[in-house]
VOVEXMI-925979 format. One line per field, with one value per residue (C-alpha): residue in three letters; chain; x, y, z; residue number from 1. Coordinates in steps of 0.02 Angstrom, whole numbers. Example, Ala and Ser with C-alpha at 12.3 -4.5 7.8 and 13.67 -1.06 7.14 Angstrom:
# VOVEXMI-925979
rest: [ALA SER]
kette: [A A]
east: [615 684]
north: [-225 -53]
up: [390 357]
nr: [1 2]
# end
This chain:
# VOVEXMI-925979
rest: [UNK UNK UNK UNK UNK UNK UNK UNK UNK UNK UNK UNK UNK UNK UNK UNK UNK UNK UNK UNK UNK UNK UNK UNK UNK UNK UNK UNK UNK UNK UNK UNK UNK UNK UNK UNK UNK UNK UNK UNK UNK UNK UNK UNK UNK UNK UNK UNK UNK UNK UNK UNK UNK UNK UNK UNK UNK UNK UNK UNK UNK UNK UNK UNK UNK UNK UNK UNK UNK UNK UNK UNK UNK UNK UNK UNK UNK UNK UNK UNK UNK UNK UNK UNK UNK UNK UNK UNK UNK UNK UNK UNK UNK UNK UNK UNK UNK UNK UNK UNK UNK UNK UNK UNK UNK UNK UNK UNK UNK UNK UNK UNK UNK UNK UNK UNK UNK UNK UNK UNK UNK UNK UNK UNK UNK UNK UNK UNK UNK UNK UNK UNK UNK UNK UNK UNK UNK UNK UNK UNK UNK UNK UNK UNK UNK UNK UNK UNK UNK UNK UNK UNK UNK UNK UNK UNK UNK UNK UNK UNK UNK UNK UNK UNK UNK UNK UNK UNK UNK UNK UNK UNK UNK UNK UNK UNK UNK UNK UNK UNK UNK UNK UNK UNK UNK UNK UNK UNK UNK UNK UNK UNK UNK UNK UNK UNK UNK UNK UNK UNK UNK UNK UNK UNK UNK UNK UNK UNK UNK UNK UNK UNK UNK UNK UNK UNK UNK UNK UNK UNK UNK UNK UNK UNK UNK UNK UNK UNK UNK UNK UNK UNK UNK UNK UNK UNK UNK UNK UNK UNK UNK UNK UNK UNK UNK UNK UNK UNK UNK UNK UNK UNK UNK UNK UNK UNK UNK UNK UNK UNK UNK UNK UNK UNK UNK UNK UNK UNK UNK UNK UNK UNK UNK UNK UNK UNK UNK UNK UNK UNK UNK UNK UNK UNK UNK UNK UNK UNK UNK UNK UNK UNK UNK UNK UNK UNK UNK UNK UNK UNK UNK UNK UNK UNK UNK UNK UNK UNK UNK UNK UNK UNK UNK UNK UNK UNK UNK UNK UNK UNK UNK UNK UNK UNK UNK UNK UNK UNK UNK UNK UNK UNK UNK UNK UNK UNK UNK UNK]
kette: [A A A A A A A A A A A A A A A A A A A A A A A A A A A A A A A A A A A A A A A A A A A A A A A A A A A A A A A A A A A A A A A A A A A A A A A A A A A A A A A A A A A A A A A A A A A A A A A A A A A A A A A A A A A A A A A A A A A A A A A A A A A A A A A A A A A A A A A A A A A A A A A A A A A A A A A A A A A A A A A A A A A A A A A A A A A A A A A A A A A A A A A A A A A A A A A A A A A A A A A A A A A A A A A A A A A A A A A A A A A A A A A A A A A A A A A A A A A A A A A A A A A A A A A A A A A A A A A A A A A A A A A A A A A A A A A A A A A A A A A A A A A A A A A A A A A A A A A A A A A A A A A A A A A A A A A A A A A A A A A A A A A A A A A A A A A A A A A A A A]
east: [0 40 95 103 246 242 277 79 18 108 51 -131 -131 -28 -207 -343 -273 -374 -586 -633 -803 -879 -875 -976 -873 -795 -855 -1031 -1063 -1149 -1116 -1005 -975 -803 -690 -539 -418 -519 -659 -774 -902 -1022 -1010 -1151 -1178 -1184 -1033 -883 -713 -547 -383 -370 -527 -440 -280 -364 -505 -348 -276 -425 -457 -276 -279 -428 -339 -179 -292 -351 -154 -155 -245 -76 5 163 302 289 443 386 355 239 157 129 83 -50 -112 -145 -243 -355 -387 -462 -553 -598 -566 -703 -649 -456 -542 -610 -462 -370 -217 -228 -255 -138 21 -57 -32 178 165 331 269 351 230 75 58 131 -4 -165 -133 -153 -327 -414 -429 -620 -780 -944 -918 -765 -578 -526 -367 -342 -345 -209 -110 -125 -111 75 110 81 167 323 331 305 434 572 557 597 731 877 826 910 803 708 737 915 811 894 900 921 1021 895 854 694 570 426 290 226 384 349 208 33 19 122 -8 -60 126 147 182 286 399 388 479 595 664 696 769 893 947 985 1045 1142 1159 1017 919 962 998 841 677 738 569 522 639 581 426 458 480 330 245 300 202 41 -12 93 -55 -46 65 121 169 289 351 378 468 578 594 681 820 873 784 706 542 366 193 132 -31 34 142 179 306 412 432 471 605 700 683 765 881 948 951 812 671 481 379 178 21 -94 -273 -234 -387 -539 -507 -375 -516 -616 -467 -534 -479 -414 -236 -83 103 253 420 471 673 703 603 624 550 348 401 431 527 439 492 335 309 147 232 184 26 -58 -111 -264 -372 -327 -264 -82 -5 99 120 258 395 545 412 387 569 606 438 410 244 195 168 14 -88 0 -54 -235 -214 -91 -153 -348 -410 -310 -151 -34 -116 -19 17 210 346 452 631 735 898 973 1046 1189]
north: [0 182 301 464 565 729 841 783 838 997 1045 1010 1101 1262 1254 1204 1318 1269 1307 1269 1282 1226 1349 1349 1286 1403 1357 1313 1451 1287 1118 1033 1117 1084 1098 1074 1037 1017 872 899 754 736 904 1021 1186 1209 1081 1146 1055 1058 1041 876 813 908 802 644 684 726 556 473 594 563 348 349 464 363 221 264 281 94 113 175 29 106 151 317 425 489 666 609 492 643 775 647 632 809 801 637 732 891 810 634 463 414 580 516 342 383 524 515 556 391 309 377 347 165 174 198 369 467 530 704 741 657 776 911 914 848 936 1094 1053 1044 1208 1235 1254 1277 1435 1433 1444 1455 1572 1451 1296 1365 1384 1214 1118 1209 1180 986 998 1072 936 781 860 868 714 700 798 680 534 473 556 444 544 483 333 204 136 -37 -76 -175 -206 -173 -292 -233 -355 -261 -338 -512 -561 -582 -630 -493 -409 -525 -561 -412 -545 -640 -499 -420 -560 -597 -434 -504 -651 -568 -461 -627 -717 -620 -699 -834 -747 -669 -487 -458 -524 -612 -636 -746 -854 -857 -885 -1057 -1082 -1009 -1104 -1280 -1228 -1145 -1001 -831 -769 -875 -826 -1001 -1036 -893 -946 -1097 -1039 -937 -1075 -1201 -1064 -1057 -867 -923 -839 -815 -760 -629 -536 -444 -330 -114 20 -22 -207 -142 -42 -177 -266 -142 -121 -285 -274 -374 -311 -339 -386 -302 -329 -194 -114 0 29 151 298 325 319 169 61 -65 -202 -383 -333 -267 -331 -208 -208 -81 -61 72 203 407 485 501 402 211 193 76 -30 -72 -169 -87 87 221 231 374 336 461 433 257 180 234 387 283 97 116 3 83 207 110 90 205 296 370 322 429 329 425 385 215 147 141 41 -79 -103 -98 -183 -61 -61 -208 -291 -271 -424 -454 -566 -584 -638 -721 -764 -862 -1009 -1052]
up: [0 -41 93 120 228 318 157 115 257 294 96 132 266 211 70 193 333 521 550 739 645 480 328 154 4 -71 -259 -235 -61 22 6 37 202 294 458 535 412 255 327 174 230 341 420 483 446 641 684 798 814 924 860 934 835 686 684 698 565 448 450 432 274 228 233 140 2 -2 -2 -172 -253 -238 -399 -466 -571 -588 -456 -384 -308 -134 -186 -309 -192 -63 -193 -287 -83 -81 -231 -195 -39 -126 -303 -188 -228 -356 -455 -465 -501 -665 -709 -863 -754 -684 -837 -912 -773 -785 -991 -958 -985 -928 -766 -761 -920 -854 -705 -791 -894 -795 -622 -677 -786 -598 -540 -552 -432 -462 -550 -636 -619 -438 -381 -233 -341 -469 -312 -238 -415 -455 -257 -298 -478 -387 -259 -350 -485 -344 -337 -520 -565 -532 -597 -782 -901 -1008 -1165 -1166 -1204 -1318 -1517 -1571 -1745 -1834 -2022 -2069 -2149 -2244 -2274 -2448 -2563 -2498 -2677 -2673 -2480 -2411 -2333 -2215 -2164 -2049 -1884 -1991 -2041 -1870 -1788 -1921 -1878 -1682 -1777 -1882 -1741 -1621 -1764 -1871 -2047 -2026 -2140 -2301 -2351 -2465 -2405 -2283 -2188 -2332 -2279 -2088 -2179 -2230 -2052 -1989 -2095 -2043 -1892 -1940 -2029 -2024 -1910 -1759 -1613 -1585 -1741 -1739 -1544 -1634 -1795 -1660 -1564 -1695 -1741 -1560 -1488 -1315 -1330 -1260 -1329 -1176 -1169 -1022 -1097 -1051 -1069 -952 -1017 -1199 -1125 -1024 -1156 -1264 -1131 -1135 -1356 -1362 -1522 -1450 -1583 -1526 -1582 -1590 -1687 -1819 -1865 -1789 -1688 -1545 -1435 -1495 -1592 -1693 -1813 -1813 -1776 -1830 -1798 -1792 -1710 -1546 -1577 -1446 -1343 -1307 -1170 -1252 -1403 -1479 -1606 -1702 -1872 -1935 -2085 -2148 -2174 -2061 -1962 -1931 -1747 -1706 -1832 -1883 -2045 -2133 -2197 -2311 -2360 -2465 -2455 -2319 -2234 -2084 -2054 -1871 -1857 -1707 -1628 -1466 -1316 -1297 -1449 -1455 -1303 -1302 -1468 -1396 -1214 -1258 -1105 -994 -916 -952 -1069 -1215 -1343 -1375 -1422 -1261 -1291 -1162 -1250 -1406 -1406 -1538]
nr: [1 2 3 4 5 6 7 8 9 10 11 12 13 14 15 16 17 18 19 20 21 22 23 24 25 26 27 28 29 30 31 32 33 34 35 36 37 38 39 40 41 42 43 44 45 46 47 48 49 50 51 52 53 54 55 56 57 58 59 60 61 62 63 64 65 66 67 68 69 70 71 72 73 74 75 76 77 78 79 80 81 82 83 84 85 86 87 88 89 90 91 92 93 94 95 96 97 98 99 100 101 102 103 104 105 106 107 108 109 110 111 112 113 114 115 116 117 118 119 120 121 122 123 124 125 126 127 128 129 130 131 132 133 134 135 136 137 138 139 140 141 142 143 144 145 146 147 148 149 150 151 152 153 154 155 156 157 158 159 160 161 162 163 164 165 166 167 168 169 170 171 172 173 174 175 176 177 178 179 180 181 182 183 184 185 186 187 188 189 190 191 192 193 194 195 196 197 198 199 200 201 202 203 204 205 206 207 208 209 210 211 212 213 214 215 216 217 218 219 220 221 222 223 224 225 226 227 228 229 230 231 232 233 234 235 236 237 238 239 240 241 242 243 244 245 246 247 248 249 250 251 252 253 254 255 256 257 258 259 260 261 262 263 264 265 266 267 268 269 270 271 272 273 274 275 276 277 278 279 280 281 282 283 284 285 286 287 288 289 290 291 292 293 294 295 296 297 298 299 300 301 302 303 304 305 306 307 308 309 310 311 312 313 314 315 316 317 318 319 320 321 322 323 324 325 326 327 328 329 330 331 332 333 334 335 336 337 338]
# end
């Protein structure tokens, strides 16, 4: 479970200041009426409090808050862990619940960016933007940042050296052999010289299809399989498993829905190849050409115009997790055997 540490509570209260008695709120001039240190339920118009009650009521407020980071797939720093406390505290836990800032830290999205651009959109009441709210939303920014600033940034990022395979030179079946080319690339890179210089998915091909068609995952675990890359067919898959994976030079070989919009991706599926990762980008070799990831389809199919596109970890995402965080299809590679 998530905790919280001093900084949290000193911030809160430096915002919700002390009320021996309960006050109006501040947006709507009624309800939800507060005291002490920001109690914003079950209070009375009429209610009265010490500052002994006040304490107490604050860590109750305060458990149930940090309670709700638990929804957080993704390690936290401390300062962001206190500063996303203060802010479950004031917008409540069903409200963080359904946020897109917590859907999108759970997508793999670089953290920093996440809250640099979703804290600051809650600064409203009940009758528009809120002086006090602008406040406490750059007070949180700038303490879950400090947090931040030292660790390796993840635009250093890193870049595989892989050759490209494009599925549209491969004849009259090419364009169903997206998987086929996708993890011929992971191939050639393990096994340099297995396959040759021109087409050389054609000749993983052959392969593949001693298995089962170019289509099915275990065919292709399989086809890996007999040329000696220790592999695994995962529908488990995020961001931060592409970029160990990267990390330790292995390619990772996703499935994904190319077509439909961003927001409703649709489609039987799509194969392409991650070969490194920037801080809000993949860098992607994908055998269909270049996507173009809002509203679905391609930019280009041409032969070569997939080869090192850079597809934003933002619009990528919901297309490659689509039932929600780490749920992504992949080709997980373990090692090669000679």
């Amino acid at each position: 479970m998530a905790c919280f540490s001093s900084a949290a509570v000193e911030l809160i209260k430096s915002f919700e200041g002390f009320s021996a008695s309960a006050y109006p709120d501040p947006g709507t001039g009624g309800e939800p009426w507060t005291i002490g240190h920001g109690r914003a339920h079950g209070v009375k118009p009429w209610d009265v409090i010490t500052v002994e009650r006040a304490e107490e009521m604050l860590v109750e407020d305060l458990e149930a808050a940090v309670a709700a980071l638990d929804l957080v797939e993704v390690e936290l720093p401390q300062s962001v862990l206190d500063a996303l406390t203060s802010f479950v505290f004031n917008i409540g836990e069903a409200a963080f619940a359904a946020s897109s800032l917590l859907r999108r830290l759970n997508a793999g999205e670089p953290i920093g960016s996440v809250l640099e651009q979703e804290l600051p959109r809650w600064n409203k009441g009940g009758n528009g933007v809120l002086p006090g709210l602008v406040r406490r939303r750059a007070a949180e920014l700038k303490l879950a940042l400090s947090g931040l600033e030292h660790r390796p940034a993840a635009s250093t990022g890193r870049i595989l050296n892989v050759r490209a395979q494009h599925q549209h030179d491969n004849g009259a079946e090419g364009y169903r052999q997206c998987f086929t080319s996708s993890c011929a690339m992971l191939l050639d890179t393990l096994q340099p010289g297995v396959l040759s210089e021109i087409n050389g998915d054609l000749d993983y091909l052959l392969a593949v299809e001693r298995y089962g068609d170019t289509t099915d995952p275990q065919a292709q675990v399989q086809a890996l399989r007999s040329f000696g890359v220790v592999c695994d067919f995962i529908t488990t898959g995020c961001f931060a498993l592409i970029e160990q994976q990267i990390t330790r030079g292995f390619p990772v070989p996703v499935g994904w829905l190319h077509h439909g919009h961003v927001s409703a991706p649709s489609g039987g599926g799509h194969w392409s190849t991650v070969i490194g990762f920037e801080e809000d980008q993949l860098v992607v070799h994908d055998p269909n050409g270049e996507a173009a990831l809002i509203p679905g389809g391609y930019v280009s199919n041409a032969v070569g115009s997939g080869a090192g596109v850079r597809y934003s970890r933002r619009n990528f995402g919901p297309r490659w997790m689509v039932e929600g965080a780490n749920s992504g299809w992949m080709i997980l590679a373990k090692g090669s055997e000679s």
